[in-house]
C-alpha positions as a Python dict, from the first residue, in 0.01 Angstrom:
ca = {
    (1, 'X'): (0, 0, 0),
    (2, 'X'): (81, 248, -296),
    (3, 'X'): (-236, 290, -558),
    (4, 'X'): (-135, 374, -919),
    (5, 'X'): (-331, 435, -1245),
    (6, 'X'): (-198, 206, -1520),
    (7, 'X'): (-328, 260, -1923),
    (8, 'X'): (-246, -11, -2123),
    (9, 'X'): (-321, -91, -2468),
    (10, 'X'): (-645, -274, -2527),
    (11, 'X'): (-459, -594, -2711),
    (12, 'X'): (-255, -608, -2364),
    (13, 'X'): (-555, -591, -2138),
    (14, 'X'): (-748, -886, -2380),
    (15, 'X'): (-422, -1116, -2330),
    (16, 'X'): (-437, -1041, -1940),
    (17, 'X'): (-809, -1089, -1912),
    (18, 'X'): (-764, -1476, -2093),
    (19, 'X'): (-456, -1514, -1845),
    (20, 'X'): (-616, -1450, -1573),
    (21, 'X'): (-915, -1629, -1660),
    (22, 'X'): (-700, -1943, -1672),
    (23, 'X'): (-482, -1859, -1365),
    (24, 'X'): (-779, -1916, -1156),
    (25, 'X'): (-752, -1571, -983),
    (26, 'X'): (-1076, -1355, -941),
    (27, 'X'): (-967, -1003, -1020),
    (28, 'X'): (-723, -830, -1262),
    (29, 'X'): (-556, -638, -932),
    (30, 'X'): (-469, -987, -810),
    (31, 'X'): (-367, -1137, -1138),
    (32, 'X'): (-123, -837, -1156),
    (33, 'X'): (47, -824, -854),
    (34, 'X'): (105, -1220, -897),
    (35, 'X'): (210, -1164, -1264),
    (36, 'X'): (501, -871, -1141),
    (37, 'X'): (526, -1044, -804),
    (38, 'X'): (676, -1375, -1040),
    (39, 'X'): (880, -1149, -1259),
    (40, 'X'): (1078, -1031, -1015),
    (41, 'X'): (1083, -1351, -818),
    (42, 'X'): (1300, -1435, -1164),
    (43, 'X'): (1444, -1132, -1178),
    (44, 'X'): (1621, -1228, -819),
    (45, 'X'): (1675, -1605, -942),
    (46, 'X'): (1870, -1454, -1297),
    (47, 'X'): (2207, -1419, -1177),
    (48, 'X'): (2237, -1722, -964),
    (49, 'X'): (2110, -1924, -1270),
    (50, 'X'): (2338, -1802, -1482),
    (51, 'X'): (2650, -1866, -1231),
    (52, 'X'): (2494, -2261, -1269),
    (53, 'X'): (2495, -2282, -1633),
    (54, 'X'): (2835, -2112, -1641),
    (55, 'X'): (2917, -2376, -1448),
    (56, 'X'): (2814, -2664, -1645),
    (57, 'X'): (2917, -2508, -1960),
    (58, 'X'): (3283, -2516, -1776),
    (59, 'X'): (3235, -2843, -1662),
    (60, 'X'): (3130, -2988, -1994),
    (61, 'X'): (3434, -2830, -2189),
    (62, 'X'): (3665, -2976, -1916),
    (63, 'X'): (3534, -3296, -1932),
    (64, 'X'): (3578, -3285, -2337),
    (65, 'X'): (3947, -3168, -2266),
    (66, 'X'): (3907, -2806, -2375),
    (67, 'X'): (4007, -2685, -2019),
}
């Protein structure tokens, strides 16, 4: 596992600290690692839910006889 030294603005660390309070986790390394873990969970999920709402956007124009 990779260690790293992160500064971050005091206004950022406050909103992480109430986040994490309310997430339930125990420490801010946790809280972290879940918080970039997720975002790029969505980063991986982007394109395939765009190809979806393409899809229904096509679908719904069709269906009003634009297509």
């Amino acid at each position: 596992m990779k260690q790293i030294t992160l500064q971050i603005p005091d206004a950022v660390y406050e909103k992480l600290q109430e986040s994490m309070e309310k997430s339930g986790l125990k420490s801010m390394e946790d809280f972290i690692l879940s918080v970039l873990q997720n975002y790029l969970d969505g980063l991986d999920a982007k394109p395939s839910q765009e190809i979806d709402e393409n899809e229904e956007i096509r679908k719904r124009l069709e269906d009003l006889g634009y297509m």
